[in-house]
C-alpha positions in Angstrom: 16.3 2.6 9.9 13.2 0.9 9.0 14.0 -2.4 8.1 17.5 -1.2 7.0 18.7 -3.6 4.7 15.3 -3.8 2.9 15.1 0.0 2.5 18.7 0.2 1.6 18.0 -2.5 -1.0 15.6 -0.6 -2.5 16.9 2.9 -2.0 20.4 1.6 -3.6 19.7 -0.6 -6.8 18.7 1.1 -10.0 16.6 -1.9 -11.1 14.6 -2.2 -7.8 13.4 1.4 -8.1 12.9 1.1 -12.0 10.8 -1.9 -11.3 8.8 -0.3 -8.1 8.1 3.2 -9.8 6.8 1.7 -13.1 5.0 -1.4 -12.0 4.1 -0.6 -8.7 3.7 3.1 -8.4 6.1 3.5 -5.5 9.0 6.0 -5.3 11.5 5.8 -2.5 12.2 9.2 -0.9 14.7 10.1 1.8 12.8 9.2 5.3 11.0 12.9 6.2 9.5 13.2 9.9 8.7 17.4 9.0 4.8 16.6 7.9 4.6 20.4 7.9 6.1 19.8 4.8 2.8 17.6 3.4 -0.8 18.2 3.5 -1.6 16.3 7.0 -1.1 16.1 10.6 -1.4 12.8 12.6 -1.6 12.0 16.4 1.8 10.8 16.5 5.3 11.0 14.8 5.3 10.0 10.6 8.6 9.1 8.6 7.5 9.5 5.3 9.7 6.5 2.8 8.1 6.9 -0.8 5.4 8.3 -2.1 3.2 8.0 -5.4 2.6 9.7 -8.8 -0.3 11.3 -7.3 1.2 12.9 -4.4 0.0 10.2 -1.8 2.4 8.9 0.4 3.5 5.7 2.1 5.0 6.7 6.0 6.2 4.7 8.8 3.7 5.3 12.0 4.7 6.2 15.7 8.0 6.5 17.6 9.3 2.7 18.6 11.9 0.9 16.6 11.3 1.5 13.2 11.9 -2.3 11.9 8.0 -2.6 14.4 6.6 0.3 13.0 3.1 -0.3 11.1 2.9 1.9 7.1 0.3 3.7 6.5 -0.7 5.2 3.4 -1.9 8.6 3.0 -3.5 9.9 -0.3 -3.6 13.6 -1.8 -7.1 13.0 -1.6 -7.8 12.8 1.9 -8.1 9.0 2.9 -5.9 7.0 4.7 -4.9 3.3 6.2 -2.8 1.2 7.9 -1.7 -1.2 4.8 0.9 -2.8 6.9 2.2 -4.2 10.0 5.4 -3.6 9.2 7.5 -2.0 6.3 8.5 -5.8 5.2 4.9 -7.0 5.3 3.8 -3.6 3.3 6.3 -4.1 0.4 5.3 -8.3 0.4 1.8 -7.2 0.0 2.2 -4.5 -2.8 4.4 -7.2 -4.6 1.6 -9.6 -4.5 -0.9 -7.4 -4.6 -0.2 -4.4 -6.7 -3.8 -3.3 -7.1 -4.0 -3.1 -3.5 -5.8 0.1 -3.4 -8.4 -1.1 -5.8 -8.5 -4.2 -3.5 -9.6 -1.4 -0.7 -11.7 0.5 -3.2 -14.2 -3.1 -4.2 -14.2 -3.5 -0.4 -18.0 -2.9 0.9 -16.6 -0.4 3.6 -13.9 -3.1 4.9 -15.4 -6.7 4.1 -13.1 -9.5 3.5 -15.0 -11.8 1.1 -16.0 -8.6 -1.1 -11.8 -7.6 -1.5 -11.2 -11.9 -2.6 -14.1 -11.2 -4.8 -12.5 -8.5 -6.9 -9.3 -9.8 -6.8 -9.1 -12.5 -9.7 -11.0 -9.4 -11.6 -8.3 -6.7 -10.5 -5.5 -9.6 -11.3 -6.5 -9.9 -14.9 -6.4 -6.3 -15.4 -3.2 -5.7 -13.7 -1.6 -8.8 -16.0 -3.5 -6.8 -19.4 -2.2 -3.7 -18.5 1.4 -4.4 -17.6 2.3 -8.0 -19.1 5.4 -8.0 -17.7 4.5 -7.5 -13.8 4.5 -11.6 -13.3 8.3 -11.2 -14.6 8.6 -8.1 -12.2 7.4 -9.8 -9.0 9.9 -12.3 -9.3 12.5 -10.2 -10.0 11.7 -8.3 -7.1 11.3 -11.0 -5.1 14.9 -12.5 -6.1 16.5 -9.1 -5.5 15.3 -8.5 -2.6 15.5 -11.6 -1.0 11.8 -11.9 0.5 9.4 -14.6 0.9 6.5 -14.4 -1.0 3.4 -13.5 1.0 0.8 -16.6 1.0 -2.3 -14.6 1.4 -2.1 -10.6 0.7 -5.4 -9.8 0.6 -6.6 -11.4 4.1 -3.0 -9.6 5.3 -4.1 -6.6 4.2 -7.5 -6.9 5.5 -5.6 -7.8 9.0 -3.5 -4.7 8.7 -6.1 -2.4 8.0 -7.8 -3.1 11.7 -5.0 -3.6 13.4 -3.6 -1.4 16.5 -2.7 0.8 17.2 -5.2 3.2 15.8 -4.4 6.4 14.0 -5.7 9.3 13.2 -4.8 11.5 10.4 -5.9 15.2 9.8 -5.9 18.0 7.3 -3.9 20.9 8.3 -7.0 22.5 9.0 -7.7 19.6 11.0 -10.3 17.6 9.2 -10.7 14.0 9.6 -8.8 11.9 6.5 -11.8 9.0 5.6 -10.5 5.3 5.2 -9.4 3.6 2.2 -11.8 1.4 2.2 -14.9 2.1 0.1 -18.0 1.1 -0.4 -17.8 -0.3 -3.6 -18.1 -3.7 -4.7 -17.5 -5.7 -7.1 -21.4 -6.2 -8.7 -20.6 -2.5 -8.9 -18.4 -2.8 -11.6 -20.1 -2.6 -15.1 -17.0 -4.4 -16.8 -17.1 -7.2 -14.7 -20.8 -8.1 -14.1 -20.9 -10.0 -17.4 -17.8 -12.4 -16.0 -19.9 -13.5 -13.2 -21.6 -16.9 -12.9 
């Protein structure tokens, strides 16, 4: 299942989900292949594994052997993307990154050096917000015996193109829209005055 000494990791240790539901906004479920019981459809099989405070939720894509299969996250508000290639490479990238949607958001519709742009900005918001997260990440990274992930945001970036593609639909069968945005980071009011 999945990877299934990751997942069981997570899905077993108190701590773990503590730390993932408060810092990172990620709550493992029970693995769910009924998306009758959400609000989408997709072109191929979906195993939803945790979802988020708003309803969105984070699903292994296709039908191969689940340790391959790319997750994608779907939101209550209609967009979508493939944020990894795998389920490990997901969870090393939301360690690093845990403004990862933001990250999306400050993108310029899926450019590279606009995401590294707004990441030192996202960073010091994320460390003001939650002090602790620093603490966290190492934690996690201890407990769950993973690497750290050397470059998140171009990983991400890599994910979000990869194959296969996917489609995701409302149940009336209208097209989600990508995470990525059209923002930028100029965009932002509270950071214009930090740049040089």
């Amino acid at each position: 299942m999945i990877n299934i000494s990751l997942y069981q990791k997570m899905n077993s240790n108190a701590e773990i989900k503590n730390i993932l539901s408060n810092y990172y906004d990620f709550d493992i479920v029970e693995p769910n292949s009924h998306t009758e019981d959400f609000y989408f459809k997709a072109n191929d099989k979906v195993t939803v594994v945790a979802q988020d405070g708003s309803g969105g939720v984070y699903a292994l894509y296709g039908s191969g052997e689940d340790v391959d299969l790319p997750v994608v996250f779907i939101s209550s508000e209609g967009e979508f993307g493939k944020v990894g290639r795998n389920f490990e490479e997901f969870i090393g990238i939301m360690i690093a990154c845990p403004y990862w949607r933001d990250l999306l958001k400050f993108s310029g519709n899926g450019k590279l050096l606009e995401m590294l742009k707004s990441q030192p900005f996202l960073e010091d918001e994320v460390l003001e917000d939650f002090p602790g997260i620093d603490a966290a990440e190492k934690k996690l990274i201890s407990l769950l015996n993973i690497s750290v992930v050397p470059k998140p945001v171009e990983m991400l970036y890599e994910s979000m193109f990869s194959e296969p593609q996917i489609v995701i639909t409302s149940l009336e069968g209208e097209k989600f829209d990508s995470l990525f945005n059209s923002f930028v980071a100029n965009d932002n009011p509270l950071w214009k005055n930090k740049f040089q």
